[in-house]
N, C-alpha and C positions, 0 to 999 in steps of 0.2 A: 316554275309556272304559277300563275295566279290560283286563289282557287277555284274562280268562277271557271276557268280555262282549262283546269283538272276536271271539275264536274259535267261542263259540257263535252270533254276528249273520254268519258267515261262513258257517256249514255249515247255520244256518237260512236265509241268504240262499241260497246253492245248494237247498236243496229249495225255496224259492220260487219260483228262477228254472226249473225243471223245473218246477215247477207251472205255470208263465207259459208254457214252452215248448211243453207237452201241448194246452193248447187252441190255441196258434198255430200247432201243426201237426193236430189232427184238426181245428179248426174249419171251415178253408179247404177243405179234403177233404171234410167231412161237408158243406160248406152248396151245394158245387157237387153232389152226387149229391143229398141229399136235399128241396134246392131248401126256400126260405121256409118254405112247409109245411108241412115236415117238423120244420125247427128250430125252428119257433114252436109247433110240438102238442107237443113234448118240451120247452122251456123256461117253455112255461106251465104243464104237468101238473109240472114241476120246482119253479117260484120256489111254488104251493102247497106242495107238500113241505118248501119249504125253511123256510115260514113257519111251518108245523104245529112242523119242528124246534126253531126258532127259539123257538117259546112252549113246548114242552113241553121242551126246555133249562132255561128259568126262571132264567138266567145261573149255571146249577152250573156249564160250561165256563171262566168267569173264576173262576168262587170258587175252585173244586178246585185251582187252580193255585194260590194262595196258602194253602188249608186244607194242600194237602199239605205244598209247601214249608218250613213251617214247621216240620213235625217227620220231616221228611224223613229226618232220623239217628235216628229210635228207629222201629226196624222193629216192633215190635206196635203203637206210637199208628199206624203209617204202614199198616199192614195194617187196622186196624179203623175209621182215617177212610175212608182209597179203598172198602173195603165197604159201609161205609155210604153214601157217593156214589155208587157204583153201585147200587144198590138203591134209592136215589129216584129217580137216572134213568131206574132203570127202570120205574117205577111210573107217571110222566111220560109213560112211549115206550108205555104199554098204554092209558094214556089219547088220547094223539096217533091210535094206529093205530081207537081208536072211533071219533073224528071225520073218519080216512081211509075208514072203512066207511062212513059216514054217509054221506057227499061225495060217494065212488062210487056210491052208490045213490039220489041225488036230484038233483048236481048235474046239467044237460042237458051241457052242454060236457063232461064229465067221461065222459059214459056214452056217449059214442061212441067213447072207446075206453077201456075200465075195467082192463083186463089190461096196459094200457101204465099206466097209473097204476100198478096194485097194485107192477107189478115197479120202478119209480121210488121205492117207498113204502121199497123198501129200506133205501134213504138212514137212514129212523128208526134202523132196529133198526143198521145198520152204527155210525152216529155213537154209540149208546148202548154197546154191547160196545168198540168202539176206544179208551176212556179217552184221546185225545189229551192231555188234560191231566196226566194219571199224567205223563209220559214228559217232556211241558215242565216241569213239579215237577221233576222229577227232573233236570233239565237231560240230559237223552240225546239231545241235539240230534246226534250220529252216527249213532247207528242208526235218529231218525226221516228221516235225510236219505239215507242206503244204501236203507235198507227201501222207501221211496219211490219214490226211482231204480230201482231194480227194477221195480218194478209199473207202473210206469209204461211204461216199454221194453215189459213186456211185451203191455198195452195198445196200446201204437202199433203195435207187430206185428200182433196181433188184428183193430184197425182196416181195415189193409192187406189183409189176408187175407179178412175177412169181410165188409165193409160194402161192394157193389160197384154196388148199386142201390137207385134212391128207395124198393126194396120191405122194406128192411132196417134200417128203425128199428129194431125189437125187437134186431140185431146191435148197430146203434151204441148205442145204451141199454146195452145191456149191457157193453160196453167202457167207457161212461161212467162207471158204477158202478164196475166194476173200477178205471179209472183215480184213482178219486175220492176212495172212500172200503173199495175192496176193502183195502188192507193193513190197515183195521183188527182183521181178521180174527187177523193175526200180532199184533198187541197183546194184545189178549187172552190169547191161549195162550201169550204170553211174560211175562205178568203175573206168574204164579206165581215168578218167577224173586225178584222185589223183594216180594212179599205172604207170610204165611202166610194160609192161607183159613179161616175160624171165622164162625160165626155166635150168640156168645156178649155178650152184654152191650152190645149194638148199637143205639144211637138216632138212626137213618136223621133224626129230622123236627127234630135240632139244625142240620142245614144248612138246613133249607128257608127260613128267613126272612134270614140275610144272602145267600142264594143269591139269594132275592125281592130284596130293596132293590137289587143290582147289575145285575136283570135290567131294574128299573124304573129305572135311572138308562139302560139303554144303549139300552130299547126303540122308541124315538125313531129313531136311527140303522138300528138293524135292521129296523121299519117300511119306512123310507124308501128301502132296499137292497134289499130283497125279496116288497116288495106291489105296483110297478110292473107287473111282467109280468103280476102275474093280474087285476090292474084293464084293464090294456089286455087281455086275452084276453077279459075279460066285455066291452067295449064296443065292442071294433073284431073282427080275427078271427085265426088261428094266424099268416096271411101278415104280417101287422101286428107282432106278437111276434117272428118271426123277424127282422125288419127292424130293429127294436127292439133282439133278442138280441145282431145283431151288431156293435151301437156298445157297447152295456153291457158285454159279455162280453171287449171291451179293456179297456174303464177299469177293470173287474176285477184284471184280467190283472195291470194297473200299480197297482193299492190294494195287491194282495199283497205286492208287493217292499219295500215302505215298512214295512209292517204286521207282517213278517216282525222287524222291532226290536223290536216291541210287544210278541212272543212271546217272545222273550229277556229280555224285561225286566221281564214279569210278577214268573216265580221269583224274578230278582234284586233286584228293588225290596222284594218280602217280606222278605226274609233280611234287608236292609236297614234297613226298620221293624220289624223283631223283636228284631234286635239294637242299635235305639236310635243307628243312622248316620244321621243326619238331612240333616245339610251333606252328605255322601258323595250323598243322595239328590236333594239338589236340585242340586249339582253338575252329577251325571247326567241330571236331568230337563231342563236348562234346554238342556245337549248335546244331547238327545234332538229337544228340538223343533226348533233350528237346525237339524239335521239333517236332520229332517221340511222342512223348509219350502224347504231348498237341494236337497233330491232330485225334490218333488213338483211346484214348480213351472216347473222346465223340462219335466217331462210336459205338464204341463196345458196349455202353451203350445204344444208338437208336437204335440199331438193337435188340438187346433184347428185350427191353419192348415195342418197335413198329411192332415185328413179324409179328403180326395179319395183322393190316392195309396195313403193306410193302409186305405180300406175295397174299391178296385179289387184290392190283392192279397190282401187278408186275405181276402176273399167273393168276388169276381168280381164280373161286370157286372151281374148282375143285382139289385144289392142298392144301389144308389145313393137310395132313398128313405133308407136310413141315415146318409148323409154327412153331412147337417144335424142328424140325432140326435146322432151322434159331439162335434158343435160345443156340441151344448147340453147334454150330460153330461160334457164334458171339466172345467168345473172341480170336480167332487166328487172326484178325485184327489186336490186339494189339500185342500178343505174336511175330507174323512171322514178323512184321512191325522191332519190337524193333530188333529179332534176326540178318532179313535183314540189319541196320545200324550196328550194334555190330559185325558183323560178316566182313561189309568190313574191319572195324580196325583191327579186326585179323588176316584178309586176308595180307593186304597191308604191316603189321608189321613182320609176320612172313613167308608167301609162296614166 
């Protein structure tokens, strides 16, 4: 690998591994106060959220990072593509939030407690304003991994502070958001810094169809990552989901560290077919997935036969109906990891 491509899988690998570290330390803390319960009524009223995101996304999150990249050195195309990317995302995120109003107003599971959803709905409008992908374009893999680190710290202090009893969902929620997806707030208002803002000669709906054919190449995967929790919340109940949360909410944990290449490699694979490196590309891609396959599958194989030990400290004792889940989601580490790499060469080759 390069070594600009070293350096940024380094400082995006640090904000990963912070990301990794955030739930390995509130999770164990939140699942012993707020007991199954609790973590399964905030992870199901959550994995819906996540799905609503998910569709009203429409894969602009992978597009934008290759639309920007590409003319990333002429600041007026760079100012009036990200405009217009944000402006169908958001049009996306007003349609997402009708079918949040729906939900809350008809689904039964949902209406018993509708103000912990609403305030979870946040997630929409957070992920829409944060442009995460502006900043992976732009390779600013330092300030998204400072900026982060912050918020984070400040989060885990929050936690400590506020969250002291099972009465205090609505506290940890809030901390979660913070921790999650609160800096996107600082994207935003640091946009200005790389955009000029205009709303002149602007055709928001030239993204919507390669945005579509990428969202229909990955939707597959994303299904399968985040319609679990609410199928098992409709059929069994919150205690069931928390149980659930806490084998998934690892294997997360460890998708991210892997996935964290994928993020650095978007920009860079662009730049690459743009400028007609092709050998350079498959070079890289073919490194990319040895890599994938030599880092995932010594997870996959610790998280199996370490189940016991890894879900006694991560949750405590009362969460052993999860130890056999941990066994049976351990190899999607490897599979979504590999799909993840395989899938941007698809992407970049053919959408």
């Amino acid at each position: 690998m390069s070594v600009s491509v070293k350096h940024n899988f380094a400082l995006n690998l640090a904000n990963t591994i912070s990301g990794l570290l955030f739930p390995l330390i509130t999770f164990p803390y939140a699942s012993r106060i707020l007991l199954a319960d609790g973590i399964g009524k905030i992870q199901f009223f959550q994995a819906i959220i996540d799905y609503i995101c998910i569709c009203t996304s429409l894969g602009i999150p992978l597009y934008a990072v290759r639309a920007v990249a590409r003319i990333r050195d002429d600041r007026d195309l760079r100012s009036k593509t990200t405009i217009e990317i944000l402006l169908l995302h958001s049009i996306f995120t007003v349609i997402g939030y009708i079918i949040v109003f729906i939900l809350a107003e008809t689904v039964i599971q949902i209406k018993t407690d509708i103000y912990l959803f609403l305030l979870l709905s946040l997630t929409l409008a957070f992920n829409t304003i944060g442009v995460a992908w502006f900043y992976q374009a732009m390779e600013e893999f330092k300030y998204i991994t400072i900026r982060s680190l912050c918020v984070r710290l400040f989060s885990l202090i929050a936690l400590f502070l506020f969250v002291n009893d099972k009465q205090d969902l609505y506290a940890y929620t809030i901390v979660l958001l913070v921790g999650t997806v609160g800096n996107n707030i600082f994207n935003f208002f640091r946009l200005n810094k790389y955009i000029d803002v205009h709303f002149r000669n602007l055709n928001i709906w030239r993204h919507f169809y390669p945005a579509l054919k990428i969202f229909t190449l990955s939707i597959i995967t994303s299904i399968y990552v985040n319609l679990d929790s609410v199928m098992l919340g409709f059929l069994k109940n919150e205690a069931a989901v928390g149980y659930y949360a806490a084998a998934i909410r690892l294997t997360k944990a460890l998708l991210g560290i892997v996935l964290s290449l994928g993020n650095v490699l978007l920009p860079c694979f662009s730049n690459m077919l743009n400028n007609g490196q092709f050998e350079q590309f498959k070079v890289l891609a073919n490194k990319a997935v040895s890599f994938v396959i030599a880092l995932s599958l010594p997870m996959t194989v610790g998280l199996f036969f370490m189940a016991t030990p890894i879900i006694h400290i991560f949750c405590g004792d009362g969460f052993e109906p999860s130890i056999l889940t941990l066994r049976l989601v351990a190899p999607i580490v490897l599979f979504i990891n590999l799909s993840g790499i395989i899938g941007i060469q698809i992407l970049y080759h053919k959408v």
